[in-house]
C-alpha positions in Angstrom: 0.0 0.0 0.0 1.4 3.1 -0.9 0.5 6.5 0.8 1.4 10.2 0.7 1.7 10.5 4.5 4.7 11.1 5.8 6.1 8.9 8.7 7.7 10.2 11.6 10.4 8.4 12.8 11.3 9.4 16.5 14.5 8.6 18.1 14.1 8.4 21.9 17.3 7.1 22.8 19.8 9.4 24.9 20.8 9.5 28.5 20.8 13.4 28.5 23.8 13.1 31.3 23.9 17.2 31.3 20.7 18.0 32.5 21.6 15.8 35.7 20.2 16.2 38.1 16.8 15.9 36.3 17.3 13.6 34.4 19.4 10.1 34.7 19.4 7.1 32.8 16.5 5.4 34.4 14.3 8.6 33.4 16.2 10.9 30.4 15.4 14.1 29.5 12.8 13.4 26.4 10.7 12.1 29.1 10.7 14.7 31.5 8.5 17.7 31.0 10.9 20.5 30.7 9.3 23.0 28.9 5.8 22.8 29.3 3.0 20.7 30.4 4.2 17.7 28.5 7.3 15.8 28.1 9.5 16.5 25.4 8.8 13.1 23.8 5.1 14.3 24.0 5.8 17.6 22.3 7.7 15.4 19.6 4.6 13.8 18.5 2.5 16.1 18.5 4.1 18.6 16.0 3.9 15.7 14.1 1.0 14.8 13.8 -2.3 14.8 11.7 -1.9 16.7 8.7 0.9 15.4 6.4 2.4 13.2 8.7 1.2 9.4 9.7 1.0 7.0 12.3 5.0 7.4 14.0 7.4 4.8 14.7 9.5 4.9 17.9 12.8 3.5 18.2 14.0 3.3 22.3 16.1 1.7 24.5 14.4 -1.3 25.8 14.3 -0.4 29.1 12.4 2.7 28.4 9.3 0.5 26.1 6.5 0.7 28.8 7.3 4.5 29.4 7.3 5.7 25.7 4.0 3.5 25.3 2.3 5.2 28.1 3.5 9.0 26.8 2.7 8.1 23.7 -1.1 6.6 24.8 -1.5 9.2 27.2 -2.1 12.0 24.4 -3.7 9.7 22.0 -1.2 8.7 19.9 -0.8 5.2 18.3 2.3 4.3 17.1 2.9 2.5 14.1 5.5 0.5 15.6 8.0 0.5 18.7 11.1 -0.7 18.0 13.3 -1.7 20.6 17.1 -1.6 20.9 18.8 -4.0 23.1 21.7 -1.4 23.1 22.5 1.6 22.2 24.3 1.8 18.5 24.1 5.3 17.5 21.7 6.8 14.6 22.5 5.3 11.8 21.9 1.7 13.0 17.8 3.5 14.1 17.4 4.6 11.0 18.2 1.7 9.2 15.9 -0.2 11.3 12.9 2.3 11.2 13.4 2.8 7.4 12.8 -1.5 7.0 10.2 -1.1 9.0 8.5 2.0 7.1 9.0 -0.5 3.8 7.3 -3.1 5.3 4.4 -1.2 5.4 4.6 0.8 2.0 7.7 -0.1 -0.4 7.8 4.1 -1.3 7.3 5.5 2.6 8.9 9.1 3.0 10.3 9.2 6.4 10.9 12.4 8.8 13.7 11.7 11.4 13.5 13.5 14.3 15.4 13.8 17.9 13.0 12.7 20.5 14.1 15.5 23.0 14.7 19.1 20.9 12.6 22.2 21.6 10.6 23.6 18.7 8.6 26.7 19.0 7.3 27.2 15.6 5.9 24.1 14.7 4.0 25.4 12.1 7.1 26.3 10.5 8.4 23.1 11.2 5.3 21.4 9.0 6.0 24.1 6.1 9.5 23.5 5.5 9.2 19.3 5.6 5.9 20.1 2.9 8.4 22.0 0.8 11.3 19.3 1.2 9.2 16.8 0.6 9.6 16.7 -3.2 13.2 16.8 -3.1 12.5 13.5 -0.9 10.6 11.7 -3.3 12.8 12.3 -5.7 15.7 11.0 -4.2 17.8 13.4 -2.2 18.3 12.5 1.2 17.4 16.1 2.8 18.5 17.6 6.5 17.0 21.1 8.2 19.4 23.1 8.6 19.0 25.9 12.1 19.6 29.4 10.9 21.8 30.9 12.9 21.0 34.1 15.3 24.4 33.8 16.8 27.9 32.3 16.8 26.8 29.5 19.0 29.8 27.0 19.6 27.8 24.4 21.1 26.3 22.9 17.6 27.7 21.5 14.6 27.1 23.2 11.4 26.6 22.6 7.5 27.8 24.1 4.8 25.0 25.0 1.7 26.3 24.4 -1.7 24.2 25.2 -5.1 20.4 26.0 -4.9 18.2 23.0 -6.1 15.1 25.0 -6.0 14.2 28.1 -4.0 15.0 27.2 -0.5 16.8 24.0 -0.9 20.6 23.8 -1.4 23.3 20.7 -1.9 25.6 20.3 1.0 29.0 21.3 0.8 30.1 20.2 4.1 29.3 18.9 7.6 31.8 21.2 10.2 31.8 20.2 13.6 31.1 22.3 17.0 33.9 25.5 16.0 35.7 27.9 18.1 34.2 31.1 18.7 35.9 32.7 16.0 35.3 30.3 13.5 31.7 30.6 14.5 31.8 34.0 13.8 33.0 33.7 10.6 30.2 31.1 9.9 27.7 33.8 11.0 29.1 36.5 8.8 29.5 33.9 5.4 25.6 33.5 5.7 25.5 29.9 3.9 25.9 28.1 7.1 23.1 26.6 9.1 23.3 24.7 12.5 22.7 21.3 12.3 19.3 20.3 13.8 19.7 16.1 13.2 16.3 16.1 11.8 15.9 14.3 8.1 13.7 13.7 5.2 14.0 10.9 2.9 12.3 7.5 1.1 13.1 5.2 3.3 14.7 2.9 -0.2 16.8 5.6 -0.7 18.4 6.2 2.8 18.9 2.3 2.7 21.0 2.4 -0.4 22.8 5.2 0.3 23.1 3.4 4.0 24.6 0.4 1.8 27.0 2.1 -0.1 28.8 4.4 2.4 28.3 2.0 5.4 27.8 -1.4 4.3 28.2 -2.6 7.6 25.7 -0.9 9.3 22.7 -1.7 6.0 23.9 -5.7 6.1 24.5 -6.3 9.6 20.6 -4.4 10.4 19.1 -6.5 7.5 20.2 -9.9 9.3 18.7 -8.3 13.1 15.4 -6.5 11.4 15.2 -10.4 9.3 16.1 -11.6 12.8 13.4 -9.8 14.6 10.4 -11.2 17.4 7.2 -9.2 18.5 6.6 -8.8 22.3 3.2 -7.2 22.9 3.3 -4.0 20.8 6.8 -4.2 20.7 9.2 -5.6 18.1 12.8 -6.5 19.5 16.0 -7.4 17.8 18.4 -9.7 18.6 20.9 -8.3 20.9 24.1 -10.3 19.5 23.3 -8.8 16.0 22.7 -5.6 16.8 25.7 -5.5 19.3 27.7 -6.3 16.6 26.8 -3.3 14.2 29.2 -0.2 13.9 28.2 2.6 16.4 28.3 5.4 14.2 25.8 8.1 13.6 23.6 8.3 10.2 25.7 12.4 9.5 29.4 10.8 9.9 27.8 6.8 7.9 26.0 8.6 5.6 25.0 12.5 4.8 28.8 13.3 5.2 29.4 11.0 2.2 26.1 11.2 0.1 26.4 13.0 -3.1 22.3 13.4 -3.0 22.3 15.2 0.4 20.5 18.5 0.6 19.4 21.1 3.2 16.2 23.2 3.8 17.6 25.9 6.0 15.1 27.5 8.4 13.7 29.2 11.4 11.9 26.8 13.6 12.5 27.9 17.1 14.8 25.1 17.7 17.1 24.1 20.3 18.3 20.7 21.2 18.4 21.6 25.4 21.4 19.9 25.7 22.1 22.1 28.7 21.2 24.0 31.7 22.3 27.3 30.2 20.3 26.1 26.8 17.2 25.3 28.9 17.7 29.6 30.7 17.9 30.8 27.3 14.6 29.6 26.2 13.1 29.5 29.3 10.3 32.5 30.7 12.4 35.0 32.6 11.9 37.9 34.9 13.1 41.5 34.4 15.9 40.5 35.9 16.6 37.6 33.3 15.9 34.9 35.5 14.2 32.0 35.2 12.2 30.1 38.2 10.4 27.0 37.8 8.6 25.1 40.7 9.0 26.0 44.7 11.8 28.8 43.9 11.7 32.2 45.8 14.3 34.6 44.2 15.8 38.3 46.1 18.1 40.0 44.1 19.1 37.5 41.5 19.8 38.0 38.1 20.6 35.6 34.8 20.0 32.5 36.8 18.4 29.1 36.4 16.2 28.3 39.5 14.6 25.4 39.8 13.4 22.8 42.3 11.4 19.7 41.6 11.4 19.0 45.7 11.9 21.6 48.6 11.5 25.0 48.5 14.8 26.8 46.9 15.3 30.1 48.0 18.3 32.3 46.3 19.8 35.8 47.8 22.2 38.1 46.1 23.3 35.7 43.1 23.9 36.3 39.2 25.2 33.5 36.1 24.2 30.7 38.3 22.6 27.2 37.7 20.4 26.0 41.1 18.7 22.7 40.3 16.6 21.1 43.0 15.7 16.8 42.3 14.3 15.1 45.7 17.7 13.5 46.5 20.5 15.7 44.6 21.0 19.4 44.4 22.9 21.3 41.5 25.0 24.3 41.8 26.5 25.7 38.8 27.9 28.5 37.2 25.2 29.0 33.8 29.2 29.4 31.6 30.4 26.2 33.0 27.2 24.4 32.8 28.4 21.8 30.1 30.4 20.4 32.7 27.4 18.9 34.7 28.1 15.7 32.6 31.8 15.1 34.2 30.1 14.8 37.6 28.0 12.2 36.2 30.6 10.7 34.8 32.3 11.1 38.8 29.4 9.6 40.7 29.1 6.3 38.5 33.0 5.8 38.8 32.3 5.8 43.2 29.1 3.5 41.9 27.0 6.1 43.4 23.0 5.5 42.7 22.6 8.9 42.0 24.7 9.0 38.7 22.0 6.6 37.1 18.2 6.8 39.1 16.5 8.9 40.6 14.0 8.5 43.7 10.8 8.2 41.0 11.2 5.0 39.0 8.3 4.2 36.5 7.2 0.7 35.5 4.7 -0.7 32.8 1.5 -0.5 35.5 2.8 2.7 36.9 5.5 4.3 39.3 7.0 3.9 43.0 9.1 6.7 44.9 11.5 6.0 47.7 10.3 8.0 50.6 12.8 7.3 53.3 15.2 4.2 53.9 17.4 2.6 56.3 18.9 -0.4 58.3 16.8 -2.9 57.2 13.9 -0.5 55.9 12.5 1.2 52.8 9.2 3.1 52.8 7.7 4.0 49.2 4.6 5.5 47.6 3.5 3.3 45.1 1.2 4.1 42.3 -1.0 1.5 40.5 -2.9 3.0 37.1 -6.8 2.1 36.3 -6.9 -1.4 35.1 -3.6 -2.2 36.0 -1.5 -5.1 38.2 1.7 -6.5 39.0 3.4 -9.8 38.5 2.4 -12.5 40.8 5.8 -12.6 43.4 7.8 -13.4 46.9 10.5 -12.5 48.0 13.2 -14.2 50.5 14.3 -11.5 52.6 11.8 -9.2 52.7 8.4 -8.6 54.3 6.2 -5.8 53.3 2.8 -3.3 54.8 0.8 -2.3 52.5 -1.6 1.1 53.5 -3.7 2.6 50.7 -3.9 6.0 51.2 -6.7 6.5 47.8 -8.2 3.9 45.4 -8.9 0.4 45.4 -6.5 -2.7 45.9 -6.9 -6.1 44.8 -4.5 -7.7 47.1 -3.8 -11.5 46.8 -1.6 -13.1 49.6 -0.8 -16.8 48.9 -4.6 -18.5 48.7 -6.8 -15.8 49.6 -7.7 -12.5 47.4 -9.7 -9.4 48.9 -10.4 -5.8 48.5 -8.5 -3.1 50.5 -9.9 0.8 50.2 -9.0 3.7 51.3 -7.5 3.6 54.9 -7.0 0.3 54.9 -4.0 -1.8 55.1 -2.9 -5.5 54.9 0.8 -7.1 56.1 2.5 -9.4 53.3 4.5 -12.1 55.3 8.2 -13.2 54.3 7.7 -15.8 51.5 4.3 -15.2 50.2 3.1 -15.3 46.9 1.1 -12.0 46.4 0.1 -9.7 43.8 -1.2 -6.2 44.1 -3.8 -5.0 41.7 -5.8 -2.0 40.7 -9.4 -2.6 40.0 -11.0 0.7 39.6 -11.4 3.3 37.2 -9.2 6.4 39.5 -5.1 5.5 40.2 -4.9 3.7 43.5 -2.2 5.2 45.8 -0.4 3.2 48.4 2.3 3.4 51.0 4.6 0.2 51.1 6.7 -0.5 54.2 9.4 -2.9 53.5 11.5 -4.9 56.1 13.9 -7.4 56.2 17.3 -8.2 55.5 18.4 -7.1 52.2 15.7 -4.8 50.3 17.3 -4.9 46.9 14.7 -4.6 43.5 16.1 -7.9 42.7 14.7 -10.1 45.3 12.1 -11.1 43.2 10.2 -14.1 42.0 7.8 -13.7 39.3 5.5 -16.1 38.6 3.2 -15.2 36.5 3.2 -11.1 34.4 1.2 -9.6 32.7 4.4 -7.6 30.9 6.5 -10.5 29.7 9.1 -10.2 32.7 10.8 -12.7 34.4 
């Protein structure tokens, strides 16, 4: 079946290490709502959606599948497809894979590649420039948006424009990487440089030949894992030996570096790829002071700072250039000019193993999420949420015993052979050993304190028996 739709293809991979502490592995920044309501992830989609574009298909780690599902479904999008990648190879190896995908479906897809975590403020603009690329597409060029420049930012890599194909669209000369300040300045002043954004247009055939030709490694060895692949609920998973094996190299350095068909729409879409604290100030709401508060944040003489807390109340005196983040269990201090850095001290707190390099105290799981409220010698308390509909595996576990108090909702509570109903108010005790599952009934999210207690209180005392999410 051929269509004229275009298919987004979003990339959700990413640990987004600099906007620590925020966001960690367990919960990266396309899936935290930085800039507005929704998570960036969510704002993804939506630009594209309806219109020109059709049903998207996600590529994501595969220990991220239940939460880009559940952004995804809780703004009434249905993916096309969720691909899942056992580890990280870079783009090239996701594009691959989404482009077989796409051709599955319809042997002449156009795809749209996008980041799953960039800021774009004109999405209208956004829609006009992929309608006018999208004929170059079709026809064969492999075609990137190119950011035009309002400064001589040193932070992005840039590209080159060439001859004009067509009013608007140019070949590519060259891919330059992030420059120094003066070299910047020089790109500024030539006027034929654009940043680059890492968002694409192209047939889905086409980016797979020219994947072939420049990168044969990367086209062959995705061919065997896509040929390879297994379906796991509304997931689709590759084999992790085959894809571990691929080259991890992106699809600019594999492929539009090389191309002779590559082109560039440059424009002005608002964009910025928040890859830092300072990037997030610079686009954030400010005072007339220039600085930007977000959450419990009282501010007295400040100017040009990043304030915000996600936990207690953050109050700043007498301070200028500064980066304050506030997460439940870490605290950020930084100077807004040095903010790039914040990535080193990641890189610092897993080398001391240090839990707060990685996760955070809000971990999410396919029925829902738990916070860690308090812990110690042989104790954890957590808030655990349970959605509408929604249950865990059937477990036990040897070291630990639990209490279970349910602050609002309904709980279906089994315990070994006997399974009753616990409301509001009520609690039940879940012995050392026992085979229990805790389940959520109604139609309204059922909220529940856990006291644990035992002798080692680690996530991986666990025995599934039976789950409804194809753990073990």
């Amino acid at each position: 079946m051929t269509t004229n739709l275009i298919t987004p293809v979003i990339l959700c991979g990413g640990g987004g290490t600099r906007l620590w502490p925020l966001s960690r592995k367990s919960l990266p920044k396309q899936f935290l709502p930085l800039v507005s309501s929704g998570t960036m992830l969510q704002e993804t989609l939506r630009r594209v959606s309806g219109e020109i574009f059709g049903a998207p298909i996600l590529v994501c780690n595969e220990e991220h599948r239940f939460l880009v599902a559940q952004q995804a479904q809780a703004i009434g999008i249905v993916p096309a497809a969720i691909i899942l990648e056992p580890v990280g190879r870079n783009t090239a190896a996701a594009v691959a894979v989404a482009a077989r995908q796409a051709i599955e479906v319809d042997a002449e897809a156009l795809i749209m590649v996008l980041p799953s975590d960039h800021v774009v403020t004109l999405p209208d603009a956004l829609r006009a420039a992929v309608a006018h690329a999208a004929p170059y597409a079709r026809d064969g060029r492999l075609v990137t948006f190119g950011i035009e420049p309002v400064r001589p930012e040193t932070g992005y890599g840039y590209i080159e424009a060439g001859e004009s194909l067509g009013e608007g669209v140019r070949t590519i000369r060259r891919f330059h990487e992030k420059p120094a300040q003066d070299v910047a300045e020089g790109y500024l002043a030539a006027g034929n440089f654009s940043w680059n954004s890492g968002m694409f247009l192209f047939r889905a055939a086409t980016v797979l030949d020219e994947i072939n030709a420049h990168a044969p490694a990367v086209g062959e060895g995705v061919a065997a894992a896509f040929a390879a692949r297994t379906h796991d609920l509304d997931f689709i998973r590759l084999p992790k030996d085959l894809f571990a094996a691929l080259p991890d190299v992106s699809i600019d350095v594999a492929v539009m570096e090389k191309t002779p068909v590559g082109a560039v729409v440059p424009a002005n879409l608002g964009w910025s790829d928040v890859g830092t604290w300072d990037a997030l100030w610079s686009i954030a709401d400010k005072d007339e002071a220039g600085t930007a508060t977000v959450g419990d944040v009282l501010a007295e003489q400040t100017s040009n700072c990043y304030l915000r807390s996600d936990g207690p109340l953050l109050a700043a005196i007498g301070v200028e250039d500064l980066v304050v983040v506030c997460a439940r269990d870490a605290v950020l201090v930084a100077s807004r000019h040095h903010a790039q850095l914040v990535k080193t001290v990641v890189g610092r707190l897993n080398a001391l193993q240090r839990s707060e390099g990685e996760n955070g105290v809000l971990t999410y799981r396919p029925w829902g999420n738990y916070r860690s409220i308090d812990m110690g010698d042989r104790f954890q308390v957590k808030r655990i949420v349970v959605e509408p509909g929604q249950k865990l595996s059937l477990q036990m576990h040897h070291h630990r015993a639990e209490h279970w108090i349910v602050v609002s909702g309904t709980a279906e509570v089994t315990c070994d052979d006997k399974v009753f109903i616990l409301n509001e108010n009520q609690s039940t005790y879940i012995p050392l050993g026992a085979t229990h599952r805790l389940a959520n009934p109604g139609k309204i999210p059922l909220h529940l304190i856990e006291v644990q207690s035992g002798a080692y209180l680690g996530e991986d005392d666990i025995v599934r028996f039976a789950d409804e999410f194809g753990r073990t």
